[in-house]
N, C-alpha and C positions, 0 to 999 in steps of 0.2 A: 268348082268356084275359083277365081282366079286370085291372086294376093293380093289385089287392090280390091275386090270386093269383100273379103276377109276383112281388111283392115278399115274401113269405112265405121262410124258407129251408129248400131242400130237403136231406130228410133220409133218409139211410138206415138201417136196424139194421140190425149183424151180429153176433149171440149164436146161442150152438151150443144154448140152450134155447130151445125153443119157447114157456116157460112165460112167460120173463124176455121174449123176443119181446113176446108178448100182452101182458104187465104195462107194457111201455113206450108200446105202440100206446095201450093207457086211459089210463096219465099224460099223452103227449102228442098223445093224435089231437085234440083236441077246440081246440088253441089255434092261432087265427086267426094267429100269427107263423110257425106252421108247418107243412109240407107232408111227410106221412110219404110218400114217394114208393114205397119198397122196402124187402128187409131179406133176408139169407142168415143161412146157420148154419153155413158152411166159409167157409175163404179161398178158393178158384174161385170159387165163388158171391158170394159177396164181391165180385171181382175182377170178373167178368163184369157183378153186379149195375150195378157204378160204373160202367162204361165205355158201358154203354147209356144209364145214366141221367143218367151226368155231376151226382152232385149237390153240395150246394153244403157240407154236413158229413157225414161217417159217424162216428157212433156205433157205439167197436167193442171188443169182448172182447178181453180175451189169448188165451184158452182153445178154440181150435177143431179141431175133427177130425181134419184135414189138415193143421195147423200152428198157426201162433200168432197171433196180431193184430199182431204184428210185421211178419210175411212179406206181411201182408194189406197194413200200412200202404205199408212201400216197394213195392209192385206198384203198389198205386190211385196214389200220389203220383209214380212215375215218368210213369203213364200219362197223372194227372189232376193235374196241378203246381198250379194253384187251387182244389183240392178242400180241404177242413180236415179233419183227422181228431181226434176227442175220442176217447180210451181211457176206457172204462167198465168197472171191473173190482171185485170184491170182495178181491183180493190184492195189497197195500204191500208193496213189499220192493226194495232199495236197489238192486239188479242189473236187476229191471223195472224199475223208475223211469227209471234211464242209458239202459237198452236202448232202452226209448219214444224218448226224446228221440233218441238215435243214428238210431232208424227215423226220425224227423221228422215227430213224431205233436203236437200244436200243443194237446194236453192232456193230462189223467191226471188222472180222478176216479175218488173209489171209490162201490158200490154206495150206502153209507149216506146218499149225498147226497137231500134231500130234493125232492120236486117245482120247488118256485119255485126254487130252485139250481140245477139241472139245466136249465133252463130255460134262465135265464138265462145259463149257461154254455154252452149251444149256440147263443143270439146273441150271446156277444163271442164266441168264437172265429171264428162266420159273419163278423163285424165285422172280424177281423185281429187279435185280441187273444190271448197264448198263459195258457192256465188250468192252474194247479196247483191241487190241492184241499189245505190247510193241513197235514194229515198228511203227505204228500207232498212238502210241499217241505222237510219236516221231515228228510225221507229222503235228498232230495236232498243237504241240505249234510252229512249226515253222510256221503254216499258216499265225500266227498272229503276228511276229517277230517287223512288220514293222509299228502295228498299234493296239499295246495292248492298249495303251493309253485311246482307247473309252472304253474300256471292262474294264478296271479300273474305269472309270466315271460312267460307270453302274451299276458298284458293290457297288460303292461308296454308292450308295444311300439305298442300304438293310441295314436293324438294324442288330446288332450286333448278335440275337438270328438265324435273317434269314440268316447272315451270317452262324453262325454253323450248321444250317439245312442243307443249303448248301454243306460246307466242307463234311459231311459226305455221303453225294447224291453224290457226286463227287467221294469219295472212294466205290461204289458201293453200300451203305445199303441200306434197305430195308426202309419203313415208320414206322414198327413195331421196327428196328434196332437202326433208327434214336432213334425213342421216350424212351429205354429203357437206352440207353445214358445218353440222355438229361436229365432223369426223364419226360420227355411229354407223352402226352396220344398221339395216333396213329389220332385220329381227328386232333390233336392240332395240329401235325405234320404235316397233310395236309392243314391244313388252316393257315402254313407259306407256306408252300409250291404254294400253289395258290397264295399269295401274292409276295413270287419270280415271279413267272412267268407272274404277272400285271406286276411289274415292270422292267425285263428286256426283257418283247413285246417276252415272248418264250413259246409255249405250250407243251412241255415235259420236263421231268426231264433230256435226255440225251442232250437237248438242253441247258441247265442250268447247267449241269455239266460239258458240254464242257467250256464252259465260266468262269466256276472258273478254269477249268482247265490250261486257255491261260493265267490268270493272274499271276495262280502263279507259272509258269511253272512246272507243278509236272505232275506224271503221274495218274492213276490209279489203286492202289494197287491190284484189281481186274484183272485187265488185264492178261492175257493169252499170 
């Protein structure tokens, strides 16, 4: 395999049409950052697909057969813990938005997003960066409108440094991004970062950045 097909990231689709299938393979077969590996149209297929292929994002629907893209996410990400997952879907609404992020899906775009956005949003997430699409994060803080309250009492209790680890998680950087910031070593940055996530009971970073998110009503500059 040559160094540029190495570096390329791989990708899978899982949409329960065939049609939206084929529509994605023409938007993106043809670009040299990326390798359409696979793609299902249930969550088994789904599941099975990732686990052979181990790739490096799946591109995945709510909407499938057998379940949801939910059930799809946590199977691939218990299996494949360095897998990224980007939800690609045509349907905003404030219960899927939490539910994504509860599964520990590392984005949520909607259908309307146009090629070079899409694009790009499937190399920062390949990158370590988590993407909301604007609509979206618009959803998000309103999930929480009615009961920020706890999510300030939670934040309450991170130190001030775990708070800035934070802030910058929340604007999508990376650990290496973080650390070069802050002056911290890339360790150092994960070992706040594990200490966030003891203490607000979350085991991903897009779970912990939704939650600074709801506090301080802002979006993520990342976002697409």
């Amino acid at each position: 395999m040559s160094a540029a097909a190495k570096s390329r990231v791989r990708l899978v689709l899982v949409d329960d049409s065939e049609v939206v299938r084929m529509g994605l393979r023409a938007l993106l077969g043809s670009e040299a950052t990326l390798s359409l590996v696979g793609e299902a149209g249930t969550v088994v297929a789904a599941v099975e697909t990732c686990l052979r292929l181990k790739p490096d994002v799946v591109l995945l629907d709510i909407r499938l057969p057998d379940g949801t893209g939910f059930d799809a996410c946590r199977q691939i990400l218990k299996r494949l813990p360095d897998t990224r997952v980007l939800i690609l879907t045509s349907v905003v609404d404030e219960t899927l938005v939490d539910e994504a992020i509860r599964a520990g899906a590392h984005g949520y775009l909607l259908k309307e997003i146009d090629r070079r956005g899409l694009l790009q949003a499937i190399l920062d997430v390949a990158a370590g960066k988590s993407i909301l699409d604007p609509a979206v994060t618009a959803r998000v803080i309103q999930l929480v409108k009615d009961g920020s309250g706890a999510t300030q009492d939670a934040l309450a209790i991170l130190s001030p440094q775990e708070r800035k680890v934070l802030a910058l998680i929340a604007e999508g950087r990376t650990n290496k991004e973080v650390g070069s910031q802050l002056g911290l070593a890339e360790k150092t940055v994960k070992n706040y970062l594990s200490n966030v996530f003891e203490k607000l009971h979350v085991s991903r970073r897009s779970q912990a950045a939704a939650m600074y998110v709801r506090e301080s009503r802002g979006g993520l500059p990342s976002s697409r």
